[in-house]
C-alpha positions, 0 to 999 in steps of 0.5 A: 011317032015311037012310043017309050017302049020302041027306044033303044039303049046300049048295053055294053056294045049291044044294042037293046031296049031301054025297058030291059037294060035295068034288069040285065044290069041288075042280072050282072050285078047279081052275078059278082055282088059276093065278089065285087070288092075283090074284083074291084082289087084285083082289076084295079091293082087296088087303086080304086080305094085312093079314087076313093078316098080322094072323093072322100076327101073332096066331100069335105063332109061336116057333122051333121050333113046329110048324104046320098051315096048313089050306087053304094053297093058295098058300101066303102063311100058309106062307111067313111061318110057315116064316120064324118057327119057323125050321130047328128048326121045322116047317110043313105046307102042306096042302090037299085040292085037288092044283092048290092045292098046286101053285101053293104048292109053286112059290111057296115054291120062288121064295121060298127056303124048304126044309127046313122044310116039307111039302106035305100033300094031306089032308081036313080032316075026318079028318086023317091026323096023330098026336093033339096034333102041333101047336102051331098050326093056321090055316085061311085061307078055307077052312072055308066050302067044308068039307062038314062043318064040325064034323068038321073043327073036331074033327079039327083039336082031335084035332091040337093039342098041349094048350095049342096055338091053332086059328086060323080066318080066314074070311069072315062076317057083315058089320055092317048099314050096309055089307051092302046094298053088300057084296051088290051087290059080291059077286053082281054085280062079283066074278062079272064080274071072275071072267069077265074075270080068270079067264074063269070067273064060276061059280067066283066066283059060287059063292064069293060063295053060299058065304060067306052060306050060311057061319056067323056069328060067333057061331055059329062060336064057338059050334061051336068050343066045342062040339068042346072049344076053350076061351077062343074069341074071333073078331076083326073085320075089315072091319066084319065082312066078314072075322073071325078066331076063335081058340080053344085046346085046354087 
């Protein structure tokens, strides 16, 4: 029988053990973290911040809610929530990559807002919170790089107030018709503006890998449900390029 540390794990294409793939997502995050919202502009033609908004909106966020912005990084989920629950609300910023959170602590700073945040540095396989805490958890691009993706989905269940909404903004599996040029875009233009933007074309060639090696939509439900969500859905963007799933704990 294999002992924890003989599993193995994915890595973009790479196949690696499941101990060391959370510091070598850490070191690719370290890399582009001054430069990820940028990137995120610039490969997305800037339509990551109406994925965004959109998930804002379906939030639907009330003053005085409690929120868990999983893999926040440079907080732009955050700010908005922060706004929504108002001062008798709170929001948790929280990522497992320090550089990230660095970057979100400055813009939240430039932005105004305090009082009603924390910065959180935490594992989202084993959040270390108090079982139903939450009145909503999000987790913005962010799953695809978890090491395990089922443990996460079960913590963040554990965290939910009963009644409360887990929200899952990710890259998926787009529609046939747009995938060949999709791919071409992916492995070819993003590593390139990686080298140019960031002078880093691994990082962004590993975050193309990753998002093929993600599940699908589909599958995504599927997994929510088996952690215990109930009434799952996942919304299309971009032809598929981009899905929001939801799910809610009863």
């Amino acid at each position: 029988m294999n002992s924890p540390h003989d599993e193995t794990t994915h890595f973009g294409y790479q196949t690696v053990s499941a101990d060391d793939k959370a510091g070598m997502v850490r070191g690719v995050f370290d890399s582009v973290a001054s430069r990820y919202d940028l990137m995120n502009d610039l490969m997305s033609a800037g339509l990551h911040r109406l994925w965004k908004r959109y998930t804002i909106d379906q939030a639907a966020l009330k003053p005085g809610n409690a929120v868990l912005d999983l893999a926040g990084g440079t907080g732009d989920l955050a700010r908005s929530f922060a706004r929504k629950v108002g001062q008798d609300g709170h929001v948790i910023l929280a990522d497992i990559n320090a550089a990230m959170l660095k970057q979100g602590r400055r813009r939240l700073i430039d932005a105004g807002i305090s009082g009603n945040v924390t910065i959180a540095q935490v594992d989202a396989q084993n959040l270390p919170f108090e079982d139903s805490t939450f009145d909503c958890i999000t987790m913005a691009f962010g799953l695809r790089n978890v090491t395990d993706k089922d443990a996460a989905l079960a913590s963040m269940f554990r965290v939910l107030k009963p009644g409360g909404k887990a929200m899952i903004l990710e890259f998926s599996e787009p529609n046939k018709a747009v995938k060949p040029a999709y791919d071409l875009y992916s492995f070819k233009v993003l590593p390139t503006l990686g080298k140019f933007i960031a002078d880093d074309p691994d990082s962004y060639q590993y975050l193309a890998e990753s998002i093929r090696m993600h599940p699908d939509q589909e599958t995504l439900k599927s997994m929510m449900e088996s952690c215990g969500f109930e009434r799952c859905r996942f919304h299309n963007m971009a032809a598929g390029i981009v899905a929001l799933h939801i799910g809610y704990r009863t």
